[in-house]
N, C-alpha and C positions, 0 to 999 in steps of 0.2 A: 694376141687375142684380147677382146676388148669388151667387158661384160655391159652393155647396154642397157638404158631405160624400162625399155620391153621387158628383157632379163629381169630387172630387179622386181619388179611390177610381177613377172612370174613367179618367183621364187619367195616375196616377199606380201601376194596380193590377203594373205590372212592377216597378216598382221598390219597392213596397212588399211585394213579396212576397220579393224579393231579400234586401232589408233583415231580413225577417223570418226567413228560410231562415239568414241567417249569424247571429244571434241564439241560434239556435236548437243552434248547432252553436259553440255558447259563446266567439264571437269580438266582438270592439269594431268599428267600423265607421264611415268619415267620408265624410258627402253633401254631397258639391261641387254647385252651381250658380249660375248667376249672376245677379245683380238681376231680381228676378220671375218667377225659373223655380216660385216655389213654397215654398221651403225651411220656413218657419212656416208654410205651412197643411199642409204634408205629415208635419211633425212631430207638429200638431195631431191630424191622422186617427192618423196611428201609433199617437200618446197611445193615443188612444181605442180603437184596435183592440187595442193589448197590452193594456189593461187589460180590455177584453174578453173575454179569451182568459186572466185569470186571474194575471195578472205583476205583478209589484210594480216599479211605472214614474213615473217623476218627468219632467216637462219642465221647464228651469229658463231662463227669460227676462230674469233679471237679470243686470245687468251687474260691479255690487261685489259685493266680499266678504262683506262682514253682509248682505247683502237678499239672495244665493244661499244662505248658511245659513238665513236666515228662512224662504225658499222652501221646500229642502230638508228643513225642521223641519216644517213643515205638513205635507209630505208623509208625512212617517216618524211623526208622530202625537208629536211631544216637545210637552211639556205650557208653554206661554207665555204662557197666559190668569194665571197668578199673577203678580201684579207685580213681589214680589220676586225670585221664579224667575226671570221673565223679566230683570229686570236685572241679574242674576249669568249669567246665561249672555248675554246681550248683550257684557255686560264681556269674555268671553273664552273660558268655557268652554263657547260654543255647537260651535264647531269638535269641542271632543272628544266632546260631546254626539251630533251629527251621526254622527259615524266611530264612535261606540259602536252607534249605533243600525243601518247601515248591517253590520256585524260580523256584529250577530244576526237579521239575515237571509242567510235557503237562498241566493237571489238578488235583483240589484238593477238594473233600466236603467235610469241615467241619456239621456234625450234635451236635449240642449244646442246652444237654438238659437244662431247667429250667434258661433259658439266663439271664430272667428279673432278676435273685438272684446273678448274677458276678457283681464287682463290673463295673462299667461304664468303666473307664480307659482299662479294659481289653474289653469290649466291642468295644470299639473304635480300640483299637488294632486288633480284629478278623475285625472289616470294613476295616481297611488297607489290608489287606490281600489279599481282593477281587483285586488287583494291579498286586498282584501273580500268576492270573489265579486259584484263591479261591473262590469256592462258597461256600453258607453257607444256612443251616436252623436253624434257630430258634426256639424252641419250649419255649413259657413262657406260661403262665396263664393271666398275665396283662400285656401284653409291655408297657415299659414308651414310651413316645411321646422324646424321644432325642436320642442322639448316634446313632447306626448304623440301632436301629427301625426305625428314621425318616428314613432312606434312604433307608430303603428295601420298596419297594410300593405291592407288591405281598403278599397276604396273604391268607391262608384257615384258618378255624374255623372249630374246631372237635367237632360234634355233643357228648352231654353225653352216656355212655352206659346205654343199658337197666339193670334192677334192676338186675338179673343173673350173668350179665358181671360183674358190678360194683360190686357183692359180689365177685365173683372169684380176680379181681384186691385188693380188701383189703384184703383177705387169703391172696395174694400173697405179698403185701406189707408188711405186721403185723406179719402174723402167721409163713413164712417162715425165715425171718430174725432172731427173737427168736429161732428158732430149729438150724438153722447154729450157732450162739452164745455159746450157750448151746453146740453143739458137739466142740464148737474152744475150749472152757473152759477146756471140759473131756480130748479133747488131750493134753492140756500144762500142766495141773495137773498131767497125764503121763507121760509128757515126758519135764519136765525141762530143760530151756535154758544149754547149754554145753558151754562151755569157749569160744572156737574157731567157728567166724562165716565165714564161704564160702562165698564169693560172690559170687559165681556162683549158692548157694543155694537161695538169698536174691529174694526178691519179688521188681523188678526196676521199677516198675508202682508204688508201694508207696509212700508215701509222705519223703522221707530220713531227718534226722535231722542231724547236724553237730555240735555237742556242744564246747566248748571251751575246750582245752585239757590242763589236770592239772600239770603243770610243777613247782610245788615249789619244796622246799627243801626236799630233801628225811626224811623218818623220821625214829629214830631209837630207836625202842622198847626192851625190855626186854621181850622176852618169857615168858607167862604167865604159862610154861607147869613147874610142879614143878619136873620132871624129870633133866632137865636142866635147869639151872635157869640163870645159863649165858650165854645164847645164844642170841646174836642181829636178829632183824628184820628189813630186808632196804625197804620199803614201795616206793613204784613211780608209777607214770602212764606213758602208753605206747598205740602208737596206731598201731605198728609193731612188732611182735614177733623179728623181725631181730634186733632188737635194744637194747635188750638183749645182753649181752655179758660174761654173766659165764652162767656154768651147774653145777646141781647139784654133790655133793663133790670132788668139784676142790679146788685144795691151792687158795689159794690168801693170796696178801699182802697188806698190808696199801697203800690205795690211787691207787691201782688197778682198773678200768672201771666197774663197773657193767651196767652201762647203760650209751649210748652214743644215740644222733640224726642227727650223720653227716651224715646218707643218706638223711632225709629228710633236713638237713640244705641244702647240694646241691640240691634236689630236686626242696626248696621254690627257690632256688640260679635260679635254669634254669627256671621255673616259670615267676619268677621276669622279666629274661632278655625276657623272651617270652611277658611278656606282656609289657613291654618297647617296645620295638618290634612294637606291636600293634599298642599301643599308638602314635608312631611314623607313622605307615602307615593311621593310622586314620586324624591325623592332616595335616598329605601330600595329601588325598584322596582330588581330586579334583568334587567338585559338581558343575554344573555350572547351575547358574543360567539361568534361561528360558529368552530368551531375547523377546522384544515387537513383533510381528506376523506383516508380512506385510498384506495389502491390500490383499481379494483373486482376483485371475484371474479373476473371475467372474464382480469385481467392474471396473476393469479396460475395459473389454469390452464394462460394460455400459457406464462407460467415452465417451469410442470412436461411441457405440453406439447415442448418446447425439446429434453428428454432422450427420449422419446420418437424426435423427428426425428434424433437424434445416431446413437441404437441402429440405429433404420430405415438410414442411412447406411451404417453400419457393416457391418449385415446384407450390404447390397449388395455393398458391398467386397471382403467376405470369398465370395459368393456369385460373383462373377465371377474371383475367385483360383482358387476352386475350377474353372470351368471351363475355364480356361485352365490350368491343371495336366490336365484330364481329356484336353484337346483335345491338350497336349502329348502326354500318354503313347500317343494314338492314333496319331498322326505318327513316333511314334519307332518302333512296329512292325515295319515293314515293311524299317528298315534294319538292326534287331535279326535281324529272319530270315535277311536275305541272309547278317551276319555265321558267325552261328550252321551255316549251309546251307556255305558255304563252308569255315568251319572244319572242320567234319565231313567233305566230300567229300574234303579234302585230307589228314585221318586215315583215310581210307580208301584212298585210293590210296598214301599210307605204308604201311597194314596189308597190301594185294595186292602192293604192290611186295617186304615181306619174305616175304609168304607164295609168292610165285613162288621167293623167294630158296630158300628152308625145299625146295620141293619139287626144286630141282637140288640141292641138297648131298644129300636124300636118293637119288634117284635113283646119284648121284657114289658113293656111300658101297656103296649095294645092289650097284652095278656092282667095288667093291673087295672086297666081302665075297666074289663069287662068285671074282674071280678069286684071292683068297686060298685058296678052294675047291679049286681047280685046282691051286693050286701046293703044296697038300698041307703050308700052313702049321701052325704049333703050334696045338695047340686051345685052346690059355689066349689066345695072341692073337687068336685067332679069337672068341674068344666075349666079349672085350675088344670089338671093332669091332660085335658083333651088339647091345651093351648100348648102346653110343653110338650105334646105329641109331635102338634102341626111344626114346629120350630124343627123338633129332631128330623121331619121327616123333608123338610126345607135344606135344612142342613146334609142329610143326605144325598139330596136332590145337586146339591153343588158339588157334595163331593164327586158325585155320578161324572158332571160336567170336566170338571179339571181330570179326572182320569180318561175321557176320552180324548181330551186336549194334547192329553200324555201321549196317550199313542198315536194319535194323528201326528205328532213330534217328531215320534219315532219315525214315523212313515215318513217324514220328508226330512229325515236328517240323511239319508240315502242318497236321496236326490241331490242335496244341497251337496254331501261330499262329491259326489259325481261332475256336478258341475266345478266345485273346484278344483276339482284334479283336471280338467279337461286347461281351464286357465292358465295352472300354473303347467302344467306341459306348454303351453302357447309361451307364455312365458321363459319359459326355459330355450325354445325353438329359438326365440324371437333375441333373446341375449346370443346364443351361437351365431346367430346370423351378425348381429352386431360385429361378433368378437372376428366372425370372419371376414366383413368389411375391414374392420383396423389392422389386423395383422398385414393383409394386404394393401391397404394404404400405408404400412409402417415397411411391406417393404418395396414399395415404388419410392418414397421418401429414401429408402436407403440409398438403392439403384442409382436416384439421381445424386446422392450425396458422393458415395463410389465414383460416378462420373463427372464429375462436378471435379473430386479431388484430383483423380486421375490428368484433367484436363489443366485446372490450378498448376500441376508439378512439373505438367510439359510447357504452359507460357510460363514457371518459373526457370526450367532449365535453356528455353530458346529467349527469356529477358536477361538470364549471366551471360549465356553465348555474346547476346548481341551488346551485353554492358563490357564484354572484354574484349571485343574487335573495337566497340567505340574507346576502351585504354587505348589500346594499342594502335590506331590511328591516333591519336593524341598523343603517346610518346614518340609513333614516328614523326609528325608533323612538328614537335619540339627538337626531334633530333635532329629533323632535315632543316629548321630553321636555324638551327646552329651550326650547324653544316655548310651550311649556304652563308651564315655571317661568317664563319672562318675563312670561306674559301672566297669571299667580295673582300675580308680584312686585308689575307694574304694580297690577293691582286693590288689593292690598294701600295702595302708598302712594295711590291717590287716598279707599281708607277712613279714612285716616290725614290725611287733608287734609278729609275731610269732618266727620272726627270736631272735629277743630279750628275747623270754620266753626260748627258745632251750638250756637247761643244759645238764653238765656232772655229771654222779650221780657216786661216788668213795667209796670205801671202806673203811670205818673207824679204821679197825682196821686188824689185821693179824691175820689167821684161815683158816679155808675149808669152803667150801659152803655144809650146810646139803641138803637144798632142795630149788628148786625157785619153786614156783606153783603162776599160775595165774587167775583172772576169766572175765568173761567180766561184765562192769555196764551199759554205756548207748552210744548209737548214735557208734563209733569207737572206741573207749576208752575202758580199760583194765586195770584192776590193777594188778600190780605184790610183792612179798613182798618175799625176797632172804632172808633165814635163815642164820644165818653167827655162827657156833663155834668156841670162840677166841682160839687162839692158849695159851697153856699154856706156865706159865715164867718158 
C-alpha cells in the first residue's frame, strides 16, 4: 500500500495551510514531529503545492556542505554541465555562486528536511540567508535550542499518523528503496560502465568527487602476449581524451609526444590569473562599516517638547498666585468697611459733639447781647459782641455742612463696598477660569510629552534593532570575505601543485603504435596504455 499525495493533503491539509498562511505573511517557520509523523512526505506536498502556486522553492535533502550547494545549484539554475565551470565552483566559489543567485531573487523558500542532522555551521548559514529575502522551514524531530532554531519563534507540531498511515509510510520508506536497489543492480550487471563518460549524461544533483589526478612517470611494460613479446606498453592517466597525441599504427620516433597537458596547463594558467583577479577585487571591496545612528527625530521633539512642559508649569504658577491674591483681596473687604464705618461714625459723633458745643455758646452769647441791651451798654461794645456772634453762628453753619457730608459718606460707603465686593468676586471668577485654562494646557503639554517619549523609546529600540542587523551584516560580509579569500587562496596553491605534477610523457623508443585503448577508473580520470612495436635494427 502506497500513501499518496491526496493522502497527505488529507491528513496533513491543517497544517499545511498553516504553514502556508505564515509564509505568506513573510515569516520562517520550524515543523516538529516525531519519527513517522510525516515530516519528508509533508515537505514533499508543500514542494509541490508552493511551486504550484507560483514560488520559487527548493527542498534540500542532503546532508554535507557541497552536495546541499549542488542541490541548491540545480535549483537556482547555475550553470555545472561545463566541466571546467563546474570544477572552479566545486573548489570553492560555489558558496558565493549560490548566495549570488539567491540575492537576485524577489523571494526564496528554502524547505529543509531533517534540519536538526546538518551540521550547525551550515545551519547558521541557511539563517543568514533570511537577509536575501529567504524564507525557510525547518522540519526536524528534536530542534536544538541554538543557531537559526533559536531565532525562528514560529512553530507547528505534526500530530502522529494513524496506525494505517504509519504502515503505508514504513512500506514506503523500507520496502520501496530495496526494489529500486535491487532494479539499479540488474541494470549495471547489464550494462557495464563504457570508457567514455558524457557530461551531458551525468546526474549534476550528485554528489561529484574529484580525486587527485595520477601524473607519475609513465611506465613501460613488456607485453605479456607471447605472440609478441617485444612490444612495449606506455601506461599514464589522463583526464582528456585531447591530450592524447598518437593514434593507433602511426610511426613514431624516439622521444615523440604520446601525451602532453598543455591545454590544461593554459587552462590552470587562466584559472590562476582569474582567480588573482578575484582576490584582488576581494581585498579592494570596500565594506563600510555601520557608523553610530543619530538621535531619532522623535527625541529631539521631546527635547523641545520639555520647554513647552516648563512654560505650561509656569503658566500654572503664576495662574494660581493670581487667584489667591484675588481671593485675598475678597476676604479683606469686609474688615476694610467695618474700619472705614467705624472711623467715620466716630468723626461724626466728634462733628455733633462740637456742633452741640457751637449751638450753647451761641445761645450763651445771644443771651449776653440782649442783656447788654438792657444795660444800655456802649454801642462799639455792643456791636464788638454782635460780630463775634455772626462768626460763631458762620462757624456753626460749617460745622452744620461737614456733618452732613459725614453722613452722606456714610450712605455711599455701602454702595462703594457693594460694588467692590461684586469686582473682586469677578475677579476671583476670572483667576479660576485662568487657572483652569493652564491646568488644562499643562496637561495637553503633558499628553503630548508622554507621547512624544513613548514614541522616542520605540525609534530608539527599532534604531538598536536596525544598528545590530547593520553589525551583523558587517561581520557576516567580513567573515564571508575571508571566507572567500581562504577558499580562492586554497584553490590557488592546489593550481600551483597541479601546475608542478603537469608532465610530458615521450616515447621511448622508435616503432609504430599498434593500439592506444583506454578505460575509465574513478571520479575524471582514465587510463590509457599505448602499445608501441619497436622498430627493427
Amino acid at each position: 500500500m502506497y500513501i499518496s499525495d491526496d493522502e497527505i493533503r488529507q491528513h496533513r491539509g491543517e497544517e499545511l495551510s498553516k504553514i502556508k498562511y505564515a509564509l505568506s505573511q513573510g515569516h520562517s517557520i520550524v515543523v516538529v514531529g516525531e519519527k513517522g509523523s510525516g515530516k519528508s512526505s509533508t515537505a514533499r506536498v508543500l514542494e509541490e503545492d508552493l511551486r504550484a502556486e507560483g514560488n520559487n522553492v527548493a527542498l534540500i535533502k542532503e546532508r554535507k556542505e557541497k552536495n546541499i550547494l549542488v542541490e541548491l545549484a540545480g535549483y537556482l539554475d547555475v550553470n555545472l554541465r561545463n566541466p571546467e565551470t563546474r570544477k572552479m565552483l566545486l573548489k570553492g566559489d560555489l558558496r558565493v555562486e549560490v548566495e549570488s543567485s539567491l540575492t537576485n531573487k524577489a523571494r526564496y523558500i528554502l524547505l529543509v528536511d531533517d534540519a536538526e542532522t546538518i551540521r550547525s555551521y551550515i545551519r547558521s548559514w541557511f539563517g543568514n540567508q533570511r537577509y536575501r529575502n529567504v524564507q525557510l522551514v525547518l522540519f526536524a524531530e528534536r530542534p536544538p535550542k541554538s543557531d537559526v532554531f533559536n531565532s525562528i519563534k514560529k512553530r507547528i507540531k505534526l500530530k502522529p499518523f494513524s496506525k494505517q498511515a504509519g504502515f503505508n509510510l514504513y512500506y514506503i520508506a523500507l520496502v520501496v528503496p530495496v526494489l529500486i536497489l535491487f532494479a539499479v543492480l540488474i541494470k549495471v550487471r547489464n550494462n557495464p560502465p563504457v570508457p567514455v563518460e558524457s557530461y551531458s549524461d551525468r546526474n549534476l544533483t550528485a554528489t561529484p568527487t574529484y580525486p587527485e589526478i595520477n601524473t607519475t612517470e609513465p611506465e613501460y611494460q613488456p607485453n605479456s602476449d607471447n605472440k609478441i613479446k617485444d612490444d612495449l606498453i606506455v601506461r599514464f592517466n589522463i583526464d582528456d581524451f585531447t591530450q592524447i597525441k598518437v593514434k593507433g599504427l602511426a610511426n613514431i620516433k624516439k622521444g615523440d609526444i604520446l601525451m602532453d597537458k598543455i591545454e590544461k596547463n593554459n587552462r590552470l594558467t587562466k584559472e590562476m590569473e582569474s582567480i588573482e583577479l578575484q582576490i584582488l577585487n576581494l581585498k579592494n571591496k570596500l565594506i563600510t562599516k555601520p557608523l553610530v545612528p543619530e538621535k531619532a527625530p522623535s527625541w529631539k521633539a521631546m527635547e523641545s517638547q520639555k520647554s513647552a512642559l516648563a512654560i505650561a508649569n509656569k503658566s500654572v504658577s503664576q495662574a494660581k498666585l493670581i487667584l489667591n491674591q484675588a481671593r485675598s483681596a475678597q476676604n479683606s473687604l469686609p474688615s476694610k468697611l467695618e474700619t472705614q464705618r467705624v472711623e467715620l461714625e466716630q468723626e461724626m459723633e466728634k462733628t455733633q459733639a462740637e456742633l452741640k458745643l457751637s449751638e450753647d455758646t451761641i445761645l450763651e452769647h445771644e443771651k449776653f447781647i440782649e442783656s447788654m441791651k438792657n444795660d444800655d451798654t456802649n454801642s462799639s461794645a455792643l456791636s464788638n459782641e454782635k460780630a463775634n456772634l455772626k462768626t460763631l453762628i458762620e462757624k456753626h453753619e460749617r460745622m452744620k455742612s461737614i456733618l452732613e457730608e459725614q453722613k452722606a459718606k456714610l450712605g455711599s460707603l455701602e454702595n462703594e463696598h457693594n460694588q467692590k465686593s461684586l469686582q473682586a468676586y469677578l475677579n476671583v471668577e476670572s483667576a479660576k477660569e485662568g487657572l483652569n485654562l493652564a491646568e488644562a494646557n499643562l496637561r495637553n503639554v503633558k499628553y503630548k510629552h508622554e507621547q512624544l517619549k513613548r514614541e522616542a523609546l520605540a525609534d530608539e529600540e527599532e534604531g538598536l534593532e536596525q544598528q545590530k542587523q547593520r553589525q551583523e551584516k558587517y561581520a557576516y560580509d567580513l567573515r564571508n570575505r575571508e571566507h572567500q579569500l581562504k577558499v580562492l587562496n586554497s584553490r590557488l596553491l592546489e593550481i600551483n601543485k597541479e601546475l608542478k605534477k603537469i608532465s610530458v610523457v615521450r616515447s621511448p623508443i622508435n616503432g609504430h603504435v599498434r593500439s592506444v585503448t583506454s578505460h575509465y577508473t574513478h571520479g575524471d580520470q582514465y587510463a590509457v596504455e599505448v602499445t608501441i612495436i619497436p622498430e627493427s635494427e
